[in-house]
C-alpha positions in Angstrom: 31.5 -19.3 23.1 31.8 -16.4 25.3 34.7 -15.5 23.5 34.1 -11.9 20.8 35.9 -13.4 17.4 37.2 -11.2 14.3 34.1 -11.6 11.5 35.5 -12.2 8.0 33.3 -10.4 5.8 31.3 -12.8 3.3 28.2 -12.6 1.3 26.0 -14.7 3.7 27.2 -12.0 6.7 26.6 -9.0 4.4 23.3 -10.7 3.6 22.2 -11.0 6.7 23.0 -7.9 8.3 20.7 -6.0 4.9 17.9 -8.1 6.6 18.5 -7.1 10.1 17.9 -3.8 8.5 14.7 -4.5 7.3 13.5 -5.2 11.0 12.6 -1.9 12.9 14.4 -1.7 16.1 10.9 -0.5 17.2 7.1 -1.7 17.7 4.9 -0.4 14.6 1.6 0.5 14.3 -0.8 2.6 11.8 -4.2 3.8 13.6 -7.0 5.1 11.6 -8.9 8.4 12.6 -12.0 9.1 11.6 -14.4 12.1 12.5 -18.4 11.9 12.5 -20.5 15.1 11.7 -23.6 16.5 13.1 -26.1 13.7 11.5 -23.9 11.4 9.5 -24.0 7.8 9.8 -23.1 6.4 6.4 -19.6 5.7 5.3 -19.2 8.2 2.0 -20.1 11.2 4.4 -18.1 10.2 7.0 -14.8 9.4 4.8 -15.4 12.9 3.0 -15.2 15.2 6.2 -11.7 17.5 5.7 -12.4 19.4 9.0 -14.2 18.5 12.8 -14.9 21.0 15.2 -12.8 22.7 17.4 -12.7 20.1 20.6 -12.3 17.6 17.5 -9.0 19.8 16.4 -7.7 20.2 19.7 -7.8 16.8 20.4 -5.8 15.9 17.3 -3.5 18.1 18.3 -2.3 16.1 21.8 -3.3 12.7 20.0 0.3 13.4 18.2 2.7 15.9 16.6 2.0 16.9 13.4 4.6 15.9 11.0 5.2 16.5 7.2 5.1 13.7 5.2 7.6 15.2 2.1 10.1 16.1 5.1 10.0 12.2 6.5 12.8 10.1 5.8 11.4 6.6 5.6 14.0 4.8 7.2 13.4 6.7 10.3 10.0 7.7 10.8 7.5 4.5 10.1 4.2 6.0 8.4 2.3 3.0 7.6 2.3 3.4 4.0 1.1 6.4 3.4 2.1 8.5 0.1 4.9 11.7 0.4 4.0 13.4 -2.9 0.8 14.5 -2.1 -1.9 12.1 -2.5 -2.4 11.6 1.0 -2.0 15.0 1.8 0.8 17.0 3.4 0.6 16.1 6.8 0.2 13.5 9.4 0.0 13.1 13.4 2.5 10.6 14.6 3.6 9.7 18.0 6.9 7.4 19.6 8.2 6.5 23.0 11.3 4.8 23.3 9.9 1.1 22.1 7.0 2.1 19.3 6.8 4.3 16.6 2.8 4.9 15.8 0.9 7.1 12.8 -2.4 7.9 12.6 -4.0 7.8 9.1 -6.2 11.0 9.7 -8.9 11.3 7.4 -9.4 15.0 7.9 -6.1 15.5 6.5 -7.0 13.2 3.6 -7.8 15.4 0.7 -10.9 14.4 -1.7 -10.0 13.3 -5.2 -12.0 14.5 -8.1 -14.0 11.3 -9.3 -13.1 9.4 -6.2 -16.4 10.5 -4.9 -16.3 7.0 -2.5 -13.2 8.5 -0.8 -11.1 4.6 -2.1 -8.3 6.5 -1.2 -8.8 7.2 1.7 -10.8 3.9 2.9 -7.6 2.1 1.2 -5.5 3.1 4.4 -8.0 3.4 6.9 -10.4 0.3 6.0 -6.7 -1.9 6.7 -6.4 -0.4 9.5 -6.9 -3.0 12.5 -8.1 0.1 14.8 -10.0 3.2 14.2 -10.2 6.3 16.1 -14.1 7.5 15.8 -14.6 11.1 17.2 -18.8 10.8 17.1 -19.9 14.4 17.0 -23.3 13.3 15.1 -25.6 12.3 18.2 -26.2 9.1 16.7 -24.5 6.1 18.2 -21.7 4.9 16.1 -22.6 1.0 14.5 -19.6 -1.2 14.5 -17.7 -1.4 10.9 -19.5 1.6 9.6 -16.3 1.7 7.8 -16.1 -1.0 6.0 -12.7 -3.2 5.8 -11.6 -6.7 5.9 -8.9 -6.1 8.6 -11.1 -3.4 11.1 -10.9 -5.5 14.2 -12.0 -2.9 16.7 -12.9 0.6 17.3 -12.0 3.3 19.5 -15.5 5.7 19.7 -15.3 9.1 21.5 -19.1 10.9 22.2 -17.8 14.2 23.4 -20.6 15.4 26.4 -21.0 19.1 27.8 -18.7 20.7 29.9 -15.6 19.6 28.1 -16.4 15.4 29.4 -16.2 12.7 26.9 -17.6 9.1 26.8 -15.5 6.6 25.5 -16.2 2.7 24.5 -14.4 0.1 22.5 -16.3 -1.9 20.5 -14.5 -4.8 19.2 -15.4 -7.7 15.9 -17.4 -10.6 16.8 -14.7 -13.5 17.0 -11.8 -11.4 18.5 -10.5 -13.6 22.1 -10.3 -10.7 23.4 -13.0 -8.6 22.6 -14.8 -8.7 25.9 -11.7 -7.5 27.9 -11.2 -4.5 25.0 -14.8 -3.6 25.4 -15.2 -3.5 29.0 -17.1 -0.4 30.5 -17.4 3.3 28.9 -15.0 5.7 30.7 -15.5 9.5 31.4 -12.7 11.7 30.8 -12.1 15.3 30.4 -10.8 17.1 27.2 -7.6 17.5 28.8 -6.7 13.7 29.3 -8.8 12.3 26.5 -6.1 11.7 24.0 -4.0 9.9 26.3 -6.3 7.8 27.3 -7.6 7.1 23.4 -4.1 6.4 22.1 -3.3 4.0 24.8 -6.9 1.7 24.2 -5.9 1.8 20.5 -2.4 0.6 21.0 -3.7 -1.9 23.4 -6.4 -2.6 20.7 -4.2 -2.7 17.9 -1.9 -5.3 20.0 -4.8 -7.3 20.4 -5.3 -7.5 16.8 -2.2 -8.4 16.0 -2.1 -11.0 18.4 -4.9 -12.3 17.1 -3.9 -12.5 13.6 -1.0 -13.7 13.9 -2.5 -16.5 16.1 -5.1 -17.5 13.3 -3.3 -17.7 10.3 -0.1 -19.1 11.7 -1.2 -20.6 15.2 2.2 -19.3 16.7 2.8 -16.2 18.8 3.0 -12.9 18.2 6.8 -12.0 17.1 7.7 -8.4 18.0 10.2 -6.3 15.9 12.6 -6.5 19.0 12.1 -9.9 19.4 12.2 -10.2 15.7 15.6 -8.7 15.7 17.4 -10.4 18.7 16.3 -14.0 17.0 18.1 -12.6 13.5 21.2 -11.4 15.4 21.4 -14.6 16.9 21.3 -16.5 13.3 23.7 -14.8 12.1 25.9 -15.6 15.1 25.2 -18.9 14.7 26.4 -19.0 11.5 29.4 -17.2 11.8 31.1 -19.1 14.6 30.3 -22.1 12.5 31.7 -20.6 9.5 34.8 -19.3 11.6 35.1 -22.6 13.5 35.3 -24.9 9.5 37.8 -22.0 8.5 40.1 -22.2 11.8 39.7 -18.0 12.0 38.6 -17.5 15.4 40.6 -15.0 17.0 39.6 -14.4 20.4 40.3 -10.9 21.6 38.2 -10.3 24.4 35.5 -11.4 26.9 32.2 -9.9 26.7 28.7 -11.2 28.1 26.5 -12.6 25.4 23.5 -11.0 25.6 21.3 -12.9 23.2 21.0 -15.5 26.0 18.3 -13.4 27.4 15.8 -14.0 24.8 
């Protein structure tokens, strides 16, 4: 039916259009960023850092833009479920394109709790996370899952080098299809180009893991939010043309390509 037809509203069509809402009309993804100091190798320390040094800040600074988290509306900017009354702090770095909305769970930016001297709250966003940014600053090379979470599938590691040049690897979990085409070889980079070239192995890492996950507990494909969307759209088409069609209300008023066909 190529036909556009006059929609009687219903509950089933009012229904389904609240949970077309609920699917962003973008990719999501929450990356965790974590920042080693001179020496540290265990977790606690690591998860307790509030500041980096300077190359560290800088780099933050073209990872994302720095956004307040009281000022976000939710429905809008996607920020992975992190708290806007404070307990995650004030601020976060987030960064979109025209298809993907991503937000980095900065632990730097993370304040420390009295009695929380393991830094839970912290670890309770970035130990989900399914990627983590590692700035390594502490001459020690970084050992996979130093943070420790169920869900950390890989890791993005930075060794910043003299002369403003970085070294960066992704190490990837043991069991991940994938793992060997994440890891691959180190590149070299400058300071200049180094956060587009991080944020893009995370997304692609992140991707991976989703992939992956979704493969493992559900053996189907990974579903996209705009895929997601364009299969709901089409449901509810379905079912109004056959709710029109049992009712005799279809009311033909113009021609207009169906563009669900393309899915």
């Amino acid at each position: 039916i190529n036909a556009r037809a006059a929609i009687q509203d219903n509950t089933s069509m009012n229904r389904g259009l609240k949970l077309l809402d609920l699917i962003p009309a973008y990719d999501t993804h929450k990356i965790g960023v974590v920042y080693v100091g001179p020496g540290q190798t265990q977790q606690r320390a690591i998860l307790a850092n509030t500041s980096g040094s300077a190359r560290y800040t800088e780099f933050l600074k073209s990872l994302g833009r720095l956004l307040c988290l009281e000022d976000c509306p939710r429905d809008v900017v996607y920020l992975g479920g992190l708290d806007q009354a404070g307990t995650d702090g004030c601020f976060a770095y987030f960064y979109e394109d025209d298809i993907t909305q991503v937000v980095f769970h900065v632990a730097t930016l993370m304040p420390n709790h009295p009695g929380d001297l393991q830094c839970n709250n912290k670890k309770l966003h970035i130990g989900n996370d399914f990627v983590t940014i590692v700035y390594n600053n502490s001459s020690h090379p970084y050992a996979f899952g130093t943070i420790k979470g169920q869900f950390n599938f890989a890791e993005v590691v930075i060794q910043p080098l003299p002369g403003g040049m970085n070294r960066v690897h992704t190490q990837a979990k043991k069991g991940l299809e994938v793992a060997d085409l994440l890891q691959g070889k180190p590149s070299l980079i400058s300071d200049l180009w180094l956060p587009v070239l991080v944020r893009e192995k995370a997304l692609q890492a992140n991707l991976a893991s989703l992939v992956h996950l979704s493969q493992s507990a559900s053996d189907q494909y990974y579903l996209s939010n705009w895929l997601g969307r364009l299969r709901h759209i089409k449901r509810i088409r379905e079912k109004v043309l056959s709710e029109q069609k049992s009712s005799k209300h279809v009311r033909p008023t113009s021609l207009l390509p169906d563009f669900t066909c393309f899915s």
